[in-house]
C-alpha positions in Angstrom: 0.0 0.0 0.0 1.2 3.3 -0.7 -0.3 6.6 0.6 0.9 10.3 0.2 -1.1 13.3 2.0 -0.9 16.7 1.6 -2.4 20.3 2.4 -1.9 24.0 1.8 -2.1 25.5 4.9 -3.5 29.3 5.5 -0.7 30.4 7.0 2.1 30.4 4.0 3.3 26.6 3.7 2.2 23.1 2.0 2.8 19.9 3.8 3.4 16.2 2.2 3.9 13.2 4.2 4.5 9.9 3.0 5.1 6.2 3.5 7.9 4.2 2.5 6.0 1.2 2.0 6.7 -0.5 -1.7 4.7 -4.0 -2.6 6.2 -6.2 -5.2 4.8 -8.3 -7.9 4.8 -11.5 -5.9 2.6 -9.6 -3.7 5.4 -8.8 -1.0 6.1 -5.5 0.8 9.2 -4.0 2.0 9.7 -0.8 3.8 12.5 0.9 1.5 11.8 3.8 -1.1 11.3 7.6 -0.2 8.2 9.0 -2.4 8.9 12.7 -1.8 11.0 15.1 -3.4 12.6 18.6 -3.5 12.2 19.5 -7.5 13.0 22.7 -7.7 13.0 26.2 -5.4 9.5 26.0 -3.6 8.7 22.7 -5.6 8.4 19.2 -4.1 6.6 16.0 -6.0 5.7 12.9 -4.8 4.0 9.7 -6.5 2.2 6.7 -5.8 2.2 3.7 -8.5 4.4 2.3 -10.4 8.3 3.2 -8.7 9.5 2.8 -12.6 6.6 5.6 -13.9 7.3 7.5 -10.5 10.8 7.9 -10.9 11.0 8.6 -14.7 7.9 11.0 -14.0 10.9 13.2 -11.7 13.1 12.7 -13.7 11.2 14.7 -16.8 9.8 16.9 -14.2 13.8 17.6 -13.2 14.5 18.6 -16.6 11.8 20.8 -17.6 12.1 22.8 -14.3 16.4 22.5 -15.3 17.1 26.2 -16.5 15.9 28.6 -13.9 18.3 31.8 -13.4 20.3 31.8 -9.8 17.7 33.8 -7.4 14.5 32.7 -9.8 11.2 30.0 -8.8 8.6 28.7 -10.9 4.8 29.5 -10.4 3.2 26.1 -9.2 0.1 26.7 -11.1 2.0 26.7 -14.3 4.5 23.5 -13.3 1.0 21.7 -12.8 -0.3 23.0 -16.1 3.0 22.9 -18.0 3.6 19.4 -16.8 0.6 17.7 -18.1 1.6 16.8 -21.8 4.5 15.9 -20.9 3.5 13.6 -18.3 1.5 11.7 -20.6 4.5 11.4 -22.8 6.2 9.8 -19.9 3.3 7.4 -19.0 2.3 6.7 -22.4 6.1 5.7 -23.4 6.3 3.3 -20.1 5.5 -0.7 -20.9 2.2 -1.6 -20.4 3.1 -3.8 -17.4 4.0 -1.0 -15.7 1.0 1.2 -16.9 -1.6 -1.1 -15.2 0.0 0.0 -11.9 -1.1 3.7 -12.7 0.3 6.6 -11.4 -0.8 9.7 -9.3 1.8 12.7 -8.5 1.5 15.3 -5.7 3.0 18.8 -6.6 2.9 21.0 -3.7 4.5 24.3 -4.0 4.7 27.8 -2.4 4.2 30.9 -5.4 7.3 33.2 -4.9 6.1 36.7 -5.0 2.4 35.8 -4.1 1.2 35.9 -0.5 -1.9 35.3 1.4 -2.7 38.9 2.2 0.0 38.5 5.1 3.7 39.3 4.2 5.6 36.8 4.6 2.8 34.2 4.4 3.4 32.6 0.8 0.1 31.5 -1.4 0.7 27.5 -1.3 -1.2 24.6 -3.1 -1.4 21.1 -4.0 -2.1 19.7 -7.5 -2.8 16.2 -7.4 -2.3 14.6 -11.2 -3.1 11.0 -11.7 -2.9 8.8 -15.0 -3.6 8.5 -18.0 -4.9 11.7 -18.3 -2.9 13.7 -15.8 -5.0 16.9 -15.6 -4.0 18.9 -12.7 -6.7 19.1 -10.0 -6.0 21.9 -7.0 -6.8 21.2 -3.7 -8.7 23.3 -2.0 -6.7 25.8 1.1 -7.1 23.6 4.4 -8.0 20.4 2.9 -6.4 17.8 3.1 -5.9 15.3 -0.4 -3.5 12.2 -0.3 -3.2 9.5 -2.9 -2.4 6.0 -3.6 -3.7 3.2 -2.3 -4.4 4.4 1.0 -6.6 7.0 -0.5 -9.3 4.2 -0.8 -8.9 2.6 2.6 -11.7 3.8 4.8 -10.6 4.4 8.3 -7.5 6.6 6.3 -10.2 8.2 4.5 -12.4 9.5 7.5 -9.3 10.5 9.5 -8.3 12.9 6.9 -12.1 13.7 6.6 -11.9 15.2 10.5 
């Protein structure tokens, strides 16, 4: 089982907490693989899946956010928006084998000249994009969104619910 939360918070910051947990085709699980990431300045990802997908996902995320003058961030809205096609690419190019064990990302990022109507306090968000069609859905201020498998696990579900 895999499971990634995360939440914009009202006062300037996102938050993303994951498991470690990794289950293998023979059905067994192993404790072993971090599923957050730094990406860029005020940019982290994290993904639930397939590890393959998840990793070469970064990877082309790593290269498009690559030239970014000393000093400079990227908007998050437009990293979610920008990295949609080429998400697909990424997906679409994977084996099929791999495809069947879909693949959700978690962008949470803080906008750098943005605030909250509090200096100081940044304008955060979440964008949750899942496969095939990646289309980057924001979650709300407050609320907390996770994915994975532990998304659809009740008792998870209605602790994040309070």
């Amino acid at each position: 089982m895999t499971w990634i939360i995360g939440a914009s918070a009202l006062m300037g910051y996102a938050v993303g907490i994951s498991d470690i947990r990794v289950t293998f085709a023979d059905g067994s699980e192993k404790d072993c693989l971090q599923k957050l990431y730094p990406m860029s300045r005020f940019i982290a990802a994290g993904f639930a899946g397939s590890v393959r997908i998840g990793f070469s996902m970064l990877d082309a995320l790593t290269l498009l956010l690559q030239d970014l003058p000393e000093g400079a961030a990227w908007h998050p809205e437009e990293v979610a928006d920008c990295f949609q096609d080429l998400a697909r690419q990424v997906f679409k190019a994977a084996p099929q084998e791999e495809q069947m064990s879909r693949l959700h990302l978690m962008l949470l990022g803080a906008h750098p000249t943005q605030d909250l109507g509090i200096p100081g306090c940044a304008r955060c968000s979440v964008h949750i994009l899942r496969s095939p069609d990646f289309d980057p859905q924001l979650g709300r201020t407050g609320v907390v969104v996770s994915i994975g498998s532990g998304s659809a696990v009740a008792p998870y579900q209605k602790v994040l619910d309070g």
